[in-house]
N, C-alpha and C positions, 0 to 999 in steps of 0.2 A: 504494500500500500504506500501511495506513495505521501509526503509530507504534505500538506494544507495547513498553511499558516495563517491563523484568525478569520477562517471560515465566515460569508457573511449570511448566506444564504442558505434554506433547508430543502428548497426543491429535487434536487439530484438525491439527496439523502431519502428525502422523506419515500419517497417514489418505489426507491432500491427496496425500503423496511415494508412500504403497502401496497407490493403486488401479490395480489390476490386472484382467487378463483369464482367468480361469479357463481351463487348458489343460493335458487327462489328457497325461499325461507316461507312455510306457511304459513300465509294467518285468517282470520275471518271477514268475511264481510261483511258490517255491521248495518251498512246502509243499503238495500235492495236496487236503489236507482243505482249504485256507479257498480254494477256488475266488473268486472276484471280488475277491480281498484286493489293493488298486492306491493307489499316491499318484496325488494328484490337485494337481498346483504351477499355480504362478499367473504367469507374469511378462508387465508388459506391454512392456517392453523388453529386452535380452537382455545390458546390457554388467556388467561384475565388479560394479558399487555398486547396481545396480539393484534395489529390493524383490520381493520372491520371496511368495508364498501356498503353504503347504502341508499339505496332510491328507493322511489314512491313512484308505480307506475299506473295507468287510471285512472288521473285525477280529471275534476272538470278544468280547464283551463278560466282563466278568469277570477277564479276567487284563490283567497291563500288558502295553506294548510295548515295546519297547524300537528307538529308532529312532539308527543313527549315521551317520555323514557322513564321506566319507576323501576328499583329497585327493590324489595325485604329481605332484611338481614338481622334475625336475633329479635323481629315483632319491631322494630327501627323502620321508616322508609326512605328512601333516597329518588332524588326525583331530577327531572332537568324538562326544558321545555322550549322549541325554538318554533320560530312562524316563517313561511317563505312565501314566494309569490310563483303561482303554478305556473309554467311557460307554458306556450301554443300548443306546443306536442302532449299535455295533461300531464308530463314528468315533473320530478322535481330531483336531483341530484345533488347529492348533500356534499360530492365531492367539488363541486365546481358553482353551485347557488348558492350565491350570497344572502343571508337570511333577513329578512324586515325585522326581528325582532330576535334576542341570542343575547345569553351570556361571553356573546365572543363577537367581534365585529365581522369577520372573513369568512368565509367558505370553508368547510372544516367536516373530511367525511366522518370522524369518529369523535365532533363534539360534543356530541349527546353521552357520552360514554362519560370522556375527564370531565364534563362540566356538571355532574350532578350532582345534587347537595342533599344534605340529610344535617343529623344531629350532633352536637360537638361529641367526639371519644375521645377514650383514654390510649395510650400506646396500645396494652394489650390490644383490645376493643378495634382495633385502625389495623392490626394486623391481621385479626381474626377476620375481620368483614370483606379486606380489599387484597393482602395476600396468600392468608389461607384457606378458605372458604370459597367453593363452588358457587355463581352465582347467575341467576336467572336473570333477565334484562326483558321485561317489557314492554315493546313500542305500541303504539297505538297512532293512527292520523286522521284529524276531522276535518272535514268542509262544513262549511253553513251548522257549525255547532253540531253535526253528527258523525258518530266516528265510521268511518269509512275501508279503512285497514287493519289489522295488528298482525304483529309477528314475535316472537318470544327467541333472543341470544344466549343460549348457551354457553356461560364464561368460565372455564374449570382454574380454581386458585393454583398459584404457585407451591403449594405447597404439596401436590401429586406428584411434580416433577424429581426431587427428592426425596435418596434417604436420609434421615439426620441421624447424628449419635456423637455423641459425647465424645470428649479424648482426652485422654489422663497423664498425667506424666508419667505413671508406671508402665503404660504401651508403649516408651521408646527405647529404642534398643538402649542397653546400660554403656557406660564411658567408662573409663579402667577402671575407677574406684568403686562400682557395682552400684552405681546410682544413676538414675534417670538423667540423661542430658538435660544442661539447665542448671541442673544441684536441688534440682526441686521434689517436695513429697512427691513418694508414690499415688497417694489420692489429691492431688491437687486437678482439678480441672485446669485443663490448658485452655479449653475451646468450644466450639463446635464444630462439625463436618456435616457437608451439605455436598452427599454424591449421587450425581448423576444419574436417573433408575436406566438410561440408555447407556450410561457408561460400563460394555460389558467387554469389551476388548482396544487393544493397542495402546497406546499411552498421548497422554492429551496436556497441554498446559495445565495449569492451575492459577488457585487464586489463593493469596491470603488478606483476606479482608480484614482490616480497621474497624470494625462496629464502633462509631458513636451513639447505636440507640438513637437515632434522630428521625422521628416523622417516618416517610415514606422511602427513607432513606438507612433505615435500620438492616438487621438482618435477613427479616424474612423476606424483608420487599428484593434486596440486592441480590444476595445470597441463593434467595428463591429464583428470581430473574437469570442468573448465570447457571445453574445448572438447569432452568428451564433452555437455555440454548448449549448445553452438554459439558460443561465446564466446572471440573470439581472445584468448594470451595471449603476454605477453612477458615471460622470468624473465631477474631481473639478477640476480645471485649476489651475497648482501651480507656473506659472512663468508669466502668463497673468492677467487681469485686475479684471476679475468675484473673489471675496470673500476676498480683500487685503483689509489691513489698507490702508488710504489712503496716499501716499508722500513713501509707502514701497513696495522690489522688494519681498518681503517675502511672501509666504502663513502664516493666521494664524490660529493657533488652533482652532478658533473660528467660523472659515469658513467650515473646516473639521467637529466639530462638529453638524453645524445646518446640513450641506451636511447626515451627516449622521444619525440625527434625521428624515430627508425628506426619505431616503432611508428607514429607520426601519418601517413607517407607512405606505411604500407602498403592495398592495395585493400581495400574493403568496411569500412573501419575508420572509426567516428564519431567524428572526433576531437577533437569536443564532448563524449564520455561515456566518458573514460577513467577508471576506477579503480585504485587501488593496493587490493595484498594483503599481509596480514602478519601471520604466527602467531608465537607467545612473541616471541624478542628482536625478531623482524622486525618484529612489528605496531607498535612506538616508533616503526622509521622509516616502515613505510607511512602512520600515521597522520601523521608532522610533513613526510612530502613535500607528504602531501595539504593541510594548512593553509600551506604553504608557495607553493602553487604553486596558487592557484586560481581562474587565469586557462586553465590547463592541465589540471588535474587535478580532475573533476567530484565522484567518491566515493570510499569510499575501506572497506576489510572489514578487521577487527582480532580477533583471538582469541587469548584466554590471555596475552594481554600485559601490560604497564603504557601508561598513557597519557600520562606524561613520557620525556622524552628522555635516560633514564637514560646514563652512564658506562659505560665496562666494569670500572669498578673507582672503589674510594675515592680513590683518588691521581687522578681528574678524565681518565681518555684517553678520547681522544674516540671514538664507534661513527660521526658520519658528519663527512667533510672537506667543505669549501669552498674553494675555488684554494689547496687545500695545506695550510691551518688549520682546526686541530678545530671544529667548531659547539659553542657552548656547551650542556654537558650536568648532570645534575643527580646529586647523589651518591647510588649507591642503598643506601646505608645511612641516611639520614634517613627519615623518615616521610614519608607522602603528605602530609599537611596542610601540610607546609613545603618542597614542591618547588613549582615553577612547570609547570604542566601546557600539553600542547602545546593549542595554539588550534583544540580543534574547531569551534567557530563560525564559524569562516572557511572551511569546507568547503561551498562549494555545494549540491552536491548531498549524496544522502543518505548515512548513514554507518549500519553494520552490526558492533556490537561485542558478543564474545558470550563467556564466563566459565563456569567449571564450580566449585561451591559449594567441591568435594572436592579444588580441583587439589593435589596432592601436588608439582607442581614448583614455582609461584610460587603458594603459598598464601595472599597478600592478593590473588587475579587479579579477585575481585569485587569488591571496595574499590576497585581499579584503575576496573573501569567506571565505580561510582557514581562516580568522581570526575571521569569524562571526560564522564558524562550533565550533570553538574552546569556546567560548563562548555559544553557545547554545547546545554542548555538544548532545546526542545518543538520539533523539526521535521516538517513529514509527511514518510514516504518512510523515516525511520527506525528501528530495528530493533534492540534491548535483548534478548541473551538471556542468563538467569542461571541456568545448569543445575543444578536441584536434587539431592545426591548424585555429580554429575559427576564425574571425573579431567578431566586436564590436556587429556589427547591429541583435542581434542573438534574440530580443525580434518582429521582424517583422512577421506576419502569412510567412508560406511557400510557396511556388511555386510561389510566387510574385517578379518581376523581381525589387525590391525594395532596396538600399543602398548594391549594389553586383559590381556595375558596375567598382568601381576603386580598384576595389582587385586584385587579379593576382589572375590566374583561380584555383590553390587548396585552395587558403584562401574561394574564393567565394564558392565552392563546400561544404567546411566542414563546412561553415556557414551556407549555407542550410541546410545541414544536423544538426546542431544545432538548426534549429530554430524544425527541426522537432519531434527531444529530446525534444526540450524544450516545446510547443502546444502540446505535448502526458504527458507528467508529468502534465502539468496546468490542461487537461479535468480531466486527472484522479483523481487526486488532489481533483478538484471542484466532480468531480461525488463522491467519495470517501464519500465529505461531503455531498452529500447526503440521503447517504443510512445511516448515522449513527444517 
């Protein structure tokens, strides 16, 4: 693949991610007068993030439609609702009509999908609903106030796609002194593992994800998403309890590397083509494990972060230890130009950093990339996305109605479409590495 340096556009991408197989979806017809009135959905795979095609064919020409989408999940409902204006032909195609009335200003085939809203939840609650859990997608479309269509999307969660299971430090092979690589207990959780249910032969990249636990961007959404496209993952938890010193809010080095001795031993796993992952705080440290360790660690995927090894505060505490001492970090109240940036040039293999113009949580997160392009300098293999109009939340899988809802409707809009840049650069990226 070749380099794309601050990507502005998502058409060539979006395209590649939503070619799909046209497939009449049945629904009823509600209203006797418009006989043949039927959506007509598109999917060429079938799990929650998957791109969808959908029309409405039948219609009377002359009046709008008005087309909604309701979800139940847990006795909860989740809803969304757009209006268009039928063209001459009675169609209406949601890939290419611009809608009179939408949570999104543009043309948008799988708006109805990320734009729906429901009830504030809790972390669990947002993973149960939108990553692991199977979910039914009600459409319906009316003219003249009577419904005329429906048809029902079958959305199976991420979480079929995977097996999980725990990993201990007493599963990795022992180091002279008869102890767990690492130096850590026998029952200490390292992790989690998230393998591939397709993964039954030859050897594949991998991934070691940075869990921040954050929104749509935690592990099940991530996690789930990458061995939904066949890619073993292993999440070390970098802000929670599993693999800390103890009395420290820090990951340490030491937790990463048993995590990733466990990871190297496992089947079908190339343990030439590991990559680290990390959105907002996490992406600091997947990017500085990966220039730290690049006898081990080949690439490395970074979104919405900074590319120095920020503090968690002015007063200097450290975000990751080494045999018990902070790693030196950098104050995040200075400016970029006067931090010391972690050494992406020392990353092997290819690196994939990607920023939203709009982020409203770390609003210099573009200046963050130019400054980590600028130090890692012209690689092939590597992959600059700078989302134009974007929010923060741009590392979440697509079509999921996940961290959109307080945006004003073109931020939400171009942030889909970021996430969708950015989950078409990562499969590639990872397939990339496999073929090589």
């Amino acid at each position: 693949m070749t380099r794309r340096h601050d990507r502005p556009l998502y058409a060539t991408a979006a395209v590649a991610f939503a070619v799909v197989f046209a497939t009449t979806v049945s629904g009823c017809t509600a209203d006797a007068g418009t006989p043949g009135t039927r959506f007509v959905i598109g999917q060429l795979n079938a799990s929650a993030t998957d791109p969808v095609t959908m029309s409405i064919v039948g219609l009377q020409p002359g009046l709008d439609v008005t087309v909604e989408a309701t979800v139940t999940a847990a006795g909860e409902q989740w809803s969304s609702r757009v209006v268009y204006p039928v063209s001459p032909s009675g169609s209406v195609d949601l890939a290419v009509a611009r809608p009179s009335m939408a949570p999104y200003p543009e043309a948008d085939a799988s708006g109805l999908l990320w734009s729906l809203e429901g009830p504030s939840q809790s972390q669990p609650q947002l993973e149960r609903t939108w990553a692991d859990g199977d979910r039914d997608i009600v459409l319906a479309a009316s003219e003249g106030g009577h419904v005329v269509a429906t048809a029902t999307i079958h959305r199976p969660g991420l979480a079929g796609f995977a097996t999980v299971m725990p990993a201990f430090a007493g599963d990795v092979v022992q180091g002279a002194k008869g102890k767990p690589m690492g130096g850590t207990a026998y029952d200490l959780r390292l992790g989690t593992f998230y393998r591939p249910v397709t993964l039954v032969e030859g050897r594949k990249p991998a991934v070691m994800l940075i869990d921040g636990d954050d929104g749509g961007a935690s592990a099940p959404f991530i996690a789930g998403q990458l061995a939904r496209d066949g890619f073993p993952t292993f999440v070390l938890p970098a802000f929670g309890p599993e693999g800390q010193i103890p009395g420290s809010s820090a990951l340490s080095v030491e937790a990463f590397d048993a995590g990733l001795a466990w990871l190297r031993e496992q089947p079908n796993i190339d343990p030439q083509r590991i990559f680290t992952f990390g959105s907002w705080r996490a992406s600091a440290l997947a990017l500085w494990l990966a220039a730290n360790e690049p006898q081990r660690v080949y690439g490395t995927i970074a979104v919405s972060g900074a590319t120095a090894l920020l503090c968690t505060s002015a007063s200097g505490t450290a975000i990751i230890t080494h045999d018990g001492v902070g790693v030196p970090c950098e104050d995040p109240s200075r400016t970029i130009a006067d931090m010391a940036l972690i050494r992406l040039d020392r990353i092997p293999g290819p690196v994939l950093l990607a920023c939203g113009e709009f982020d409203e949580v770390l609003g210099n997160a573009c200046s963050w990339l130019g400054a980590g392009v600028s130090i890692r300098g012209a690689r092939p293999g590597d992959e600059f996305i700078r989302a134009p109009g974007a929010g923060h939340a741009i590392a979440v899988p697509p079509m999921l109605p996940v961290g959109l809802a307080e945006l004003d409707p073109a931020t939400a809009q171009a942030t889909e479409q970021a996430r969708v840049a950015f989950w078409s650069g990562v499969e590639l990226m990872l397939q990339a590495a496999s073929r090589s």
